[in-house]
One Martini backbone bead per residue (centre of mass of N, CA, C, O) as a GRO file, in nm:
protein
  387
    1UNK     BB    1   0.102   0.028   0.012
    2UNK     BB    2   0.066   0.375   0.011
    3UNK     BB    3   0.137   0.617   0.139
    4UNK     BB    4   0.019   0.852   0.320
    5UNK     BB    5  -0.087   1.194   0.341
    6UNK     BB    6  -0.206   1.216   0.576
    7UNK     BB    7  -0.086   1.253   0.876
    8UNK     BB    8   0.170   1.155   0.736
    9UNK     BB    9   0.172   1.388   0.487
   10UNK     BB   10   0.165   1.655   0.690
   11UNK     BB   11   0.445   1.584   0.852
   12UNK     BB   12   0.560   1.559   0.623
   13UNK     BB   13   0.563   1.616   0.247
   14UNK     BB   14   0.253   1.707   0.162
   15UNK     BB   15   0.075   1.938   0.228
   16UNK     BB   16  -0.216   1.912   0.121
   17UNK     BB   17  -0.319   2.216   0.168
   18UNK     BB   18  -0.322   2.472   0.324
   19UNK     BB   19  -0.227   2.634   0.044
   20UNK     BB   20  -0.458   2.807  -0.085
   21UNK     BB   21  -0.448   3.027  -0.303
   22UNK     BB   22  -0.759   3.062  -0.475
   23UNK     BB   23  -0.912   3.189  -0.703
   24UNK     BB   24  -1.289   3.185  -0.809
   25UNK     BB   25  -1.281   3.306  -1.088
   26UNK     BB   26  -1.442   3.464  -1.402
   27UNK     BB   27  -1.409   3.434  -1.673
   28UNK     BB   28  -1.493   3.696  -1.919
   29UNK     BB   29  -1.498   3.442  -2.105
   30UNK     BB   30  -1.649   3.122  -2.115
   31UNK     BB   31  -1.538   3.051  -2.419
   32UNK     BB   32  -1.255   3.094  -2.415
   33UNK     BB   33  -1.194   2.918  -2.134
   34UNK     BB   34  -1.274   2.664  -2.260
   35UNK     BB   35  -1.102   2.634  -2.514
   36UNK     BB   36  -0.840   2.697  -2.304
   37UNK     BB   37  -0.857   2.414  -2.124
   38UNK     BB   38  -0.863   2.167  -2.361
   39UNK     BB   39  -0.544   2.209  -2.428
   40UNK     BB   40  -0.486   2.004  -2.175
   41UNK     BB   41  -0.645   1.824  -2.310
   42UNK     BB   42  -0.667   1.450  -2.399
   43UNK     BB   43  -0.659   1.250  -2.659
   44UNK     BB   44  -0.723   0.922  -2.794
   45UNK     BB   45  -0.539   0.750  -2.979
   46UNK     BB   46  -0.810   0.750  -3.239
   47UNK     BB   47  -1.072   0.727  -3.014
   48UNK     BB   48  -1.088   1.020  -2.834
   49UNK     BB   49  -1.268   1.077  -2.570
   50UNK     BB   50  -1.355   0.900  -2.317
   51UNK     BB   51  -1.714   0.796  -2.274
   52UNK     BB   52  -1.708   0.789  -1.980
   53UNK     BB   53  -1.954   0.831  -1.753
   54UNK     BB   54  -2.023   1.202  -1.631
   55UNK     BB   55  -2.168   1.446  -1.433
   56UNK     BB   56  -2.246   1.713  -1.454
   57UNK     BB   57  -2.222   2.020  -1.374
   58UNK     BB   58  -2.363   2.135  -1.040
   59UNK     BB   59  -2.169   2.356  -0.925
   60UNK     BB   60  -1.990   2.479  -0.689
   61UNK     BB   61  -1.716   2.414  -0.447
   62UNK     BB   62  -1.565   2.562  -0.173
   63UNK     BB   63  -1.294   2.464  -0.048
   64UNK     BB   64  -1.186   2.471   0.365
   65UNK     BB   65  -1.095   2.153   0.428
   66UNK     BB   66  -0.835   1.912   0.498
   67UNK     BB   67  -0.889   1.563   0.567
   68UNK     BB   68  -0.664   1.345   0.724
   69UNK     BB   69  -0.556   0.981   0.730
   70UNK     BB   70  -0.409   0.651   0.752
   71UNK     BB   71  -0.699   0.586   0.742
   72UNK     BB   72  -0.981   0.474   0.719
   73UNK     BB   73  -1.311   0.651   0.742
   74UNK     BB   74  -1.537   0.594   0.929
   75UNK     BB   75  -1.862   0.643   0.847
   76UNK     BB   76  -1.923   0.770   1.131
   77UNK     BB   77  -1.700   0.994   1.102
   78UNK     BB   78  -1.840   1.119   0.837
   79UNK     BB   79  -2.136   1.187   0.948
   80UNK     BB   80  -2.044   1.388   1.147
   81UNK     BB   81  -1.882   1.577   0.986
   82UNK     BB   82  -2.165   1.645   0.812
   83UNK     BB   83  -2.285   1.740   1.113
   84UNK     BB   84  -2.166   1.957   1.131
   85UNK     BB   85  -2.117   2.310   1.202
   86UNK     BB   86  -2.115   2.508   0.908
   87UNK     BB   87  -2.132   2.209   0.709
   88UNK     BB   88  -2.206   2.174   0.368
   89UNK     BB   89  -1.977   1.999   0.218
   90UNK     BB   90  -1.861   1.727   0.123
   91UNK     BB   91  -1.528   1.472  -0.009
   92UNK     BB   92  -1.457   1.159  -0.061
   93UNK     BB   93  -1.116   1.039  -0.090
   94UNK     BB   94  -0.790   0.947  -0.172
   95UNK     BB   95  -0.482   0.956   0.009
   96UNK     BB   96  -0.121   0.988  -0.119
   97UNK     BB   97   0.169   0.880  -0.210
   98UNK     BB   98   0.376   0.893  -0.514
   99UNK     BB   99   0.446   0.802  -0.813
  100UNK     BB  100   0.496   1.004  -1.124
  101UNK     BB  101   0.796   0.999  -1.283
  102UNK     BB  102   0.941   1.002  -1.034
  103UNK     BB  103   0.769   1.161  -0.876
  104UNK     BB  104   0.700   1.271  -0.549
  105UNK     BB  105   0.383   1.286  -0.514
  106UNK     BB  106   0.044   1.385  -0.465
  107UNK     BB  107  -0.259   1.219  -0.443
  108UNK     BB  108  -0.535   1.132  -0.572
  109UNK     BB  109  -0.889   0.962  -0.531
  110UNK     BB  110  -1.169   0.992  -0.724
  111UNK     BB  111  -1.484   1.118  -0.783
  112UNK     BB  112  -1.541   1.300  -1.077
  113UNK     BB  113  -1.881   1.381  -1.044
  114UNK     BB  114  -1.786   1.543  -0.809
  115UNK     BB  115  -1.537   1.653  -0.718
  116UNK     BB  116  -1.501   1.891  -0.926
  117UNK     BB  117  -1.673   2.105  -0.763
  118UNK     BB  118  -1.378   2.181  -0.610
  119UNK     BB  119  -1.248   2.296  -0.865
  120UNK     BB  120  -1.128   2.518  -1.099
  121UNK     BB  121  -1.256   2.612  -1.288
  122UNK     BB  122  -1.172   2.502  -1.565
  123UNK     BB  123  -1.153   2.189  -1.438
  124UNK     BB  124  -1.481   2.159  -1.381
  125UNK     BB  125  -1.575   2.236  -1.678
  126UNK     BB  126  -1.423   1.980  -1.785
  127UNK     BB  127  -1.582   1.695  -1.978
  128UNK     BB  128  -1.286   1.572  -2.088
  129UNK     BB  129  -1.115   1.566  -1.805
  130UNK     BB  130  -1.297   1.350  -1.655
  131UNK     BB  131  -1.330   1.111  -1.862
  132UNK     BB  132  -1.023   1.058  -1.851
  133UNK     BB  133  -1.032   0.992  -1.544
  134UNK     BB  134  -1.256   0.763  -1.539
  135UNK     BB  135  -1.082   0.614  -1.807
  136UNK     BB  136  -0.788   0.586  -1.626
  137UNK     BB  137  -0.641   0.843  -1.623
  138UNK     BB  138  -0.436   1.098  -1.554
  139UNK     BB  139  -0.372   1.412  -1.355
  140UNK     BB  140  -0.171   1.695  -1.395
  141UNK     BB  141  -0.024   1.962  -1.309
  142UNK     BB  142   0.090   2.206  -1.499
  143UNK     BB  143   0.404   2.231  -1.372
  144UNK     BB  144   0.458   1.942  -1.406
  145UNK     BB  145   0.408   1.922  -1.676
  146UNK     BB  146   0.548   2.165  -1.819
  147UNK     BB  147   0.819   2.171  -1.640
  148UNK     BB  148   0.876   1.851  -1.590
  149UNK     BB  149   0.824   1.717  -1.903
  150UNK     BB  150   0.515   1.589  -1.937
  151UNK     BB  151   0.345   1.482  -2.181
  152UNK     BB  152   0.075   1.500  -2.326
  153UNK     BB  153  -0.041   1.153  -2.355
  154UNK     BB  154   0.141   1.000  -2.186
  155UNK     BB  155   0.355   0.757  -2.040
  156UNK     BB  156   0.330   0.678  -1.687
  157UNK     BB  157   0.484   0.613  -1.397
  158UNK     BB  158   0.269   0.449  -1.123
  159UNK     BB  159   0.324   0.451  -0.762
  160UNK     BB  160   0.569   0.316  -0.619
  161UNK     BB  161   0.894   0.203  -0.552
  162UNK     BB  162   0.846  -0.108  -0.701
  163UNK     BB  163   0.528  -0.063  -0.788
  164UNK     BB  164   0.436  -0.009  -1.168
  165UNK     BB  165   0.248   0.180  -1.369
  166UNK     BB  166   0.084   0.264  -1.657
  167UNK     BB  167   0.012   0.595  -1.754
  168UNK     BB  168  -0.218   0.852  -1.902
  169UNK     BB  169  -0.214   1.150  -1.971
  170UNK     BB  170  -0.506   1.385  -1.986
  171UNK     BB  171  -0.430   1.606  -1.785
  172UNK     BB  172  -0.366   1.938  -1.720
  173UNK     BB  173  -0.462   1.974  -1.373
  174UNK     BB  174  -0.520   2.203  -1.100
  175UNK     BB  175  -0.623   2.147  -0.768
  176UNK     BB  176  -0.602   2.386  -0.558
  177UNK     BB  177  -0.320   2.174  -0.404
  178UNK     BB  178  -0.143   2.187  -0.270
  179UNK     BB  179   0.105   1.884  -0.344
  180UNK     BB  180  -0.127   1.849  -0.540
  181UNK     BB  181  -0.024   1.652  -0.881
  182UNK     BB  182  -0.241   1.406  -0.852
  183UNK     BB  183  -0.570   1.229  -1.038
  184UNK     BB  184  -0.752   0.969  -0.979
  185UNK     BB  185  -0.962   0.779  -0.941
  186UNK     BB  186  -1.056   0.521  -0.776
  187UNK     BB  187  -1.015   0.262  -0.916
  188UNK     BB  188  -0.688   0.341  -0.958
  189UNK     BB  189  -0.627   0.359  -0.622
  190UNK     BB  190  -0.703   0.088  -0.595
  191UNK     BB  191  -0.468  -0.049  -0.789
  192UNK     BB  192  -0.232   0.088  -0.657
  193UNK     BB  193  -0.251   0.131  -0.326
  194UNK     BB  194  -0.469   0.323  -0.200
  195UNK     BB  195  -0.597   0.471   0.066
  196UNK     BB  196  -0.959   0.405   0.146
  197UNK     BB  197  -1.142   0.718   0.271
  198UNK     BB  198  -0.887   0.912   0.424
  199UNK     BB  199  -1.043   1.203   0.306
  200UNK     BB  200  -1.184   1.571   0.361
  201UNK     BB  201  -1.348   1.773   0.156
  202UNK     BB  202  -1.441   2.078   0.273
  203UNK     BB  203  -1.752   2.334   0.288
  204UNK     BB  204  -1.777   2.625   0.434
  205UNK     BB  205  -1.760   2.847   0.640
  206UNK     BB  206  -1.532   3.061   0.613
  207UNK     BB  207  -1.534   3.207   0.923
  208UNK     BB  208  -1.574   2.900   1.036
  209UNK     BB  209  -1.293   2.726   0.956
  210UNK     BB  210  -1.112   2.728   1.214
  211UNK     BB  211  -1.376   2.654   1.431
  212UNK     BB  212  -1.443   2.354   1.256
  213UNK     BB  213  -1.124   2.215   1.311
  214UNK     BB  214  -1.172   2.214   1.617
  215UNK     BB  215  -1.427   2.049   1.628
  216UNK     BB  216  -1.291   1.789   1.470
  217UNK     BB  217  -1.116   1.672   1.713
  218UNK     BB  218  -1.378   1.534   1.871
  219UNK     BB  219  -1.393   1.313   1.602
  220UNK     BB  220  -1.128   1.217   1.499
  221UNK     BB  221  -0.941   1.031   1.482
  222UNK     BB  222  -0.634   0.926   1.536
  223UNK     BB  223  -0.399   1.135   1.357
  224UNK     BB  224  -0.553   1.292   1.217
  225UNK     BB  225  -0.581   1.584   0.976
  226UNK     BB  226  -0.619   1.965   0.986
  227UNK     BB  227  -0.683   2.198   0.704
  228UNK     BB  228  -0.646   2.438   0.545
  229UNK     BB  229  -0.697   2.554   0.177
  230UNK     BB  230  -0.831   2.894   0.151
  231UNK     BB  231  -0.664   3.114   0.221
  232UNK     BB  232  -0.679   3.424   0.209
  233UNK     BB  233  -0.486   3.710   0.116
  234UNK     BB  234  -0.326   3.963   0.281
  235UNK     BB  235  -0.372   4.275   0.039
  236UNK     BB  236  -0.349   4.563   0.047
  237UNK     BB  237  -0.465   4.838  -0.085
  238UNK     BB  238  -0.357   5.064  -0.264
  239UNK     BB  239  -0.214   5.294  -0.076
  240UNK     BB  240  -0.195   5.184   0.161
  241UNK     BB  241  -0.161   5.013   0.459
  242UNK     BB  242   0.048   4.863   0.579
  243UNK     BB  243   0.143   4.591   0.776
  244UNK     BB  244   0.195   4.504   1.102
  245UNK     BB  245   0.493   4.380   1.229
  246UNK     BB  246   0.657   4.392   1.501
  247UNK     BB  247   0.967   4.299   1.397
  248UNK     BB  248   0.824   4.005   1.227
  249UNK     BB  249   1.134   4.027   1.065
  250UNK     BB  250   1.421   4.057   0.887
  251UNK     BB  251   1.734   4.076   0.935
  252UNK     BB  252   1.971   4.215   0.769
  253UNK     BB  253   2.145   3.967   0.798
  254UNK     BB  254   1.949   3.782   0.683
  255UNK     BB  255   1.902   3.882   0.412
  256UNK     BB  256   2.194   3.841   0.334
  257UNK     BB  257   2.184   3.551   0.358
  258UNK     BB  258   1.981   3.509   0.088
  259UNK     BB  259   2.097   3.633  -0.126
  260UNK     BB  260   2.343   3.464  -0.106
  261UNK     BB  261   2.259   3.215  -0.164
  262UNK     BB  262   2.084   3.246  -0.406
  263UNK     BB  263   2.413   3.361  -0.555
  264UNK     BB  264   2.493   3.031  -0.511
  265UNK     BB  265   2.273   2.898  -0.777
  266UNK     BB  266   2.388   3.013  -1.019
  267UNK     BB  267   2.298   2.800  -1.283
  268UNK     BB  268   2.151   2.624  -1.196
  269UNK     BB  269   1.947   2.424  -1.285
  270UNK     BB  270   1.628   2.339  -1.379
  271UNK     BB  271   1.388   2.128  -1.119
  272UNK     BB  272   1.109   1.987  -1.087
  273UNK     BB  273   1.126   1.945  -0.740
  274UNK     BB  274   1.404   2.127  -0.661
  275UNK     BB  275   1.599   2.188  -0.335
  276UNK     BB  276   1.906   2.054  -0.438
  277UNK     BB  277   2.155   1.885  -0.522
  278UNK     BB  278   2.077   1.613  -0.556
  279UNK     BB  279   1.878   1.669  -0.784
  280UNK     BB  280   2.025   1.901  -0.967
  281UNK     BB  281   1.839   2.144  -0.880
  282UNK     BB  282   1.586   2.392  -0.910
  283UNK     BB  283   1.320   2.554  -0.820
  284UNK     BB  284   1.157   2.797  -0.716
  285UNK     BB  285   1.052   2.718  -0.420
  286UNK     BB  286   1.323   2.563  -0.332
  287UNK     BB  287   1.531   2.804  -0.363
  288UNK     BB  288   1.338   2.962  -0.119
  289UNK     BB  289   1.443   2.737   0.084
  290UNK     BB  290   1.719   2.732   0.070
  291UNK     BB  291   1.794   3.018   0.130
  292UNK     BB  292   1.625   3.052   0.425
  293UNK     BB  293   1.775   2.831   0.562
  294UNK     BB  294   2.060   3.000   0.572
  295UNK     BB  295   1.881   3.176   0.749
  296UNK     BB  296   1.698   3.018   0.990
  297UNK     BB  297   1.429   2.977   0.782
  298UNK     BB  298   1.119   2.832   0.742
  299UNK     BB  299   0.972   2.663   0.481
  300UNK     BB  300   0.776   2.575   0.277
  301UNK     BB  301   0.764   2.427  -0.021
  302UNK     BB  302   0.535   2.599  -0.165
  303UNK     BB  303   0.417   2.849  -0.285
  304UNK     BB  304   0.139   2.898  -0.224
  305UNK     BB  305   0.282   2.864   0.112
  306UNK     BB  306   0.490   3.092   0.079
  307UNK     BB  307   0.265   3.357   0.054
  308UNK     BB  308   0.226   3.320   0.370
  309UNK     BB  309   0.498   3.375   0.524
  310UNK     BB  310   0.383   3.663   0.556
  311UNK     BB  311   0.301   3.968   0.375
  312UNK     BB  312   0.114   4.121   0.146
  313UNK     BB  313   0.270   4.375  -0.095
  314UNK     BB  314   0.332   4.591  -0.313
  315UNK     BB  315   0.564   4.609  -0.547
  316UNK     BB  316   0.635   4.903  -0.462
  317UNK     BB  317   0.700   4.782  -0.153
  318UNK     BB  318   0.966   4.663  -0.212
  319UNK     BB  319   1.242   4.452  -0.067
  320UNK     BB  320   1.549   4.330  -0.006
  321UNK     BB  321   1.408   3.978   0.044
  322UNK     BB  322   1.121   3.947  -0.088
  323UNK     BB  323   0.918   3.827  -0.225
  324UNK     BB  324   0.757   3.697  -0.536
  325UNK     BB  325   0.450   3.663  -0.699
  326UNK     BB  326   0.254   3.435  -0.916
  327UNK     BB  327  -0.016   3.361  -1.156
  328UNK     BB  328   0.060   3.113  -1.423
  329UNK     BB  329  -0.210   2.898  -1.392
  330UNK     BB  330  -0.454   2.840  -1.641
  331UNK     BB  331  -0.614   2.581  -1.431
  332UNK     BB  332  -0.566   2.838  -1.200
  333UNK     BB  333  -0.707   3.103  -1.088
  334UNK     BB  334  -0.495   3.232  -0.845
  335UNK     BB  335  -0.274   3.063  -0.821
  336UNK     BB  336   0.060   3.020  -0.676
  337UNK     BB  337   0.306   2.918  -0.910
  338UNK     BB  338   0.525   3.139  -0.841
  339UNK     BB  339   0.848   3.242  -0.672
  340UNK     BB  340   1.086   3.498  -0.579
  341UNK     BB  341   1.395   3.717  -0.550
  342UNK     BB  342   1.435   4.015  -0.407
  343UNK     BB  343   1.716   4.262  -0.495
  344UNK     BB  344   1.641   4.510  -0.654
  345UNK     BB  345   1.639   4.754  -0.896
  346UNK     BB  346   1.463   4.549  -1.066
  347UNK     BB  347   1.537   4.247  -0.931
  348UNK     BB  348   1.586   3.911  -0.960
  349UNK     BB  349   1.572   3.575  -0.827
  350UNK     BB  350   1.552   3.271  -1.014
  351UNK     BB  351   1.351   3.001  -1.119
  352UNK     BB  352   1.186   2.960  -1.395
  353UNK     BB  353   1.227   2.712  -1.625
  354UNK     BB  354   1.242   2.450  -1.838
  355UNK     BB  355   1.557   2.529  -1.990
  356UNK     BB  356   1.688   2.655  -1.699
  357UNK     BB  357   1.865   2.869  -1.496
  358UNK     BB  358   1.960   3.027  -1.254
  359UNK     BB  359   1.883   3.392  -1.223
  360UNK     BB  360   1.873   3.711  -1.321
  361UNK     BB  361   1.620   3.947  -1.332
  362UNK     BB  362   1.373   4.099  -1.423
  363UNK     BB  363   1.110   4.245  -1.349
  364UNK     BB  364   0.759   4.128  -1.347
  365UNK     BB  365   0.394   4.190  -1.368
  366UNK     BB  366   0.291   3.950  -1.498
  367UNK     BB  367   0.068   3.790  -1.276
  368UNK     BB  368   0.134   3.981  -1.050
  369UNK     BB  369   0.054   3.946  -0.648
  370UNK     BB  370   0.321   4.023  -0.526
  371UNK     BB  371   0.468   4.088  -0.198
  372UNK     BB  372   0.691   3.915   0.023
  373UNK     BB  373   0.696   4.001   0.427
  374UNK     BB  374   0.906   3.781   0.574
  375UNK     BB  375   0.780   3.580   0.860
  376UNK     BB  376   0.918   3.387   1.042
  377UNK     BB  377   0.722   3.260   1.259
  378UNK     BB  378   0.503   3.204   0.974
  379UNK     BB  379   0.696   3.002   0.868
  380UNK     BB  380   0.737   2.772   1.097
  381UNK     BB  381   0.424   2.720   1.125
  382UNK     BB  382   0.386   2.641   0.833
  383UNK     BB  383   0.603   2.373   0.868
  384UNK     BB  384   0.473   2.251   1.137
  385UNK     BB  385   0.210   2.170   0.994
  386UNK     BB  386   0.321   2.036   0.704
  387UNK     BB  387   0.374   2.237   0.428
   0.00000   0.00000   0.00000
């Protein structure tokens, strides 16, 4: 059986969601959104896409929690978890650590038909994404595939460590859940040996998802743990007032100390997944995460939960050691998918994309949602949450 994702995989490497910052706005044309979330979608090689049947989306639900546990959650608590108060609708999951073209990423096993309804609108809305997922493809998310290398329509080996089976990548499709990197039916997750409705992605009152967190405590078996999913960035209007930091930033040496590391990794490879020498390279946020280590900061691992640990402020309020945000994932509009290291002068330190290596770049504004000013004490809190 395949590591499960949360319990252990929110302690360890799994991070499954936490950060998601997704916004789930509606693009202003939605014959254009749908056409072009199409492209990221496969077709079966001379058969078209599979016929599997999957029901319409009737509505969509903003997912604000996810509960993981390292075995199935007895019916009995998922019954008590849906009549708790505040809590609208859920979704019962299956989730795992998997390998996935070599890379261990987050796995979900989903029923189509319904998980569909929590993902970012060109993902929900796209029925052809949907259908190769029933009919047994994987779906992975943008990064993974665009930056990753992983051709769309492509077969890559799923599974364990020592048993994979191959699987086609039938979309690219990013699921607003940070760390949440690969999707596949319930059918296929039970061939691969994940543990079986171990996850439980909830919609809830925005306002009281703090306090229904605190309230499963009481209800969820030993192990269990529960993540807040989409808390929007906290972005002042622009000329407003920034946020009082009040000491908890980095000192002038942390700075001096992040920027010497970022500039000490200039020329390695671009490696998605990479955050050490180890991997041969780094992505954005290894890079991220490897310099403010160097100054004994620590960060979660990807973009969109390292956007989480300081304050979000105008990019023209930035300073040199501030990280830099933008959400560049077209099948998830408003996530936070890439994040550089400001050096001052409009210039960064990134790791920017597949067959590239890091380097000085000038600061670009296209899909930038501004910068963040990082605070160590809210980095180690989620990181030590799991993220």
């Amino acid at each position: 059986m395949l590591p499960t994702v949360i319990g252990v995989g929110i302690v360890t490497s799994l991070a499954t969601n936490g950060a998601v910052i997704a916004s789930w706005r509606q693009a202003a044309d939605p014959a254009e959104q749908s056409t072009r979330s199409q492209r990221y979608v496969a077709a079966s090689t001379g058969l078209g896409v599979s016929p599997a049947t999957v029901a319409p989306l009737r509505g969509r639900a903003t997912p604000h929690l996810l509960v993981a546990a390292p075995a199935t959650l007895p019916p009995g608590v998922v019954e008590r978890v849906r009549r708790t108060k505040g809590v609208r609708r859920i979704e019962v999951v299956d989730a795992a650590q998997a390998m996935v073209g070599g890379k261990r990423v987050g796995l979900l096993g989903v029923e189509p038909s319904t998980f569909r309804a929590f993902t970012p609108e060109p993902t929900a809305e796209s029925d052809a994404l949907w259908r190769n997922i029933a009919g047994g493809d994987i779906a992975i998310s943008f990064t993974m595939g665009n930056d990753g290398g992983i051709k769309l329509g492509s077969q890559v080996p799923v599974g364990g460590r020592t048993r994979q089976s191959q699987m086609r990548v039938g979309a690219y499709a990013t699921m607003g859940l940070s760390d949440v990197d690969a999707v596949v039916s319930r059918r296929a997750a039970r061939d691969l040996g994940v543990p079986t409705g171990n996850a439980l992605l909830i919609s809830a009152s925005k306002r009281d998802a703090g306090k229904i967190a605190r309230a499963l405590r009481k209800v969820l078996p030993k192990g269990a743990k529960t993540v807040e999913v989409s808390p929007e960035l906290d972005a002042p209007a622009p000329g407003g007032q920034l946020p009082a930091a009040r000491g908890q930033v980095m000192n002038a040496q942390q700075v001096e100390t992040v920027i010497r590391a970022a500039y000490s990794r200039l020329g390695w490879p671009y490696v998605w997944g990479g955050e050490s020498e180890a991997e041969g390279g780094y992505d954005c946020s290894g890079l991220m995460q490897y310099a403010f280590a160097r100054a004994g900061i620590r960060l979660p691992r990807v973009a969109a939960d390292q956007a989480r640990a300081g304050w979000v402020i105008p990019y023209a309020k930035a300073r040199p050691g501030d990280m830099l945000i933008w959400a560049n994932d077209p099948t998830a509009p408003g996530y936070i998918s890439h994040i550089a290291l400001y050096i001052g002068d409009g210039k960064m330190i990134a790791a920017p994309r597949r067959g590239t290596v890091v380097q000085v770049q000038r600061v670009y504004t296209r899909n930038m949602k501004g910068a963040v000013r990082v605070n160590p004490q809210m980095g180690a809190r989620l990181k030590a949450s799991g993220l």
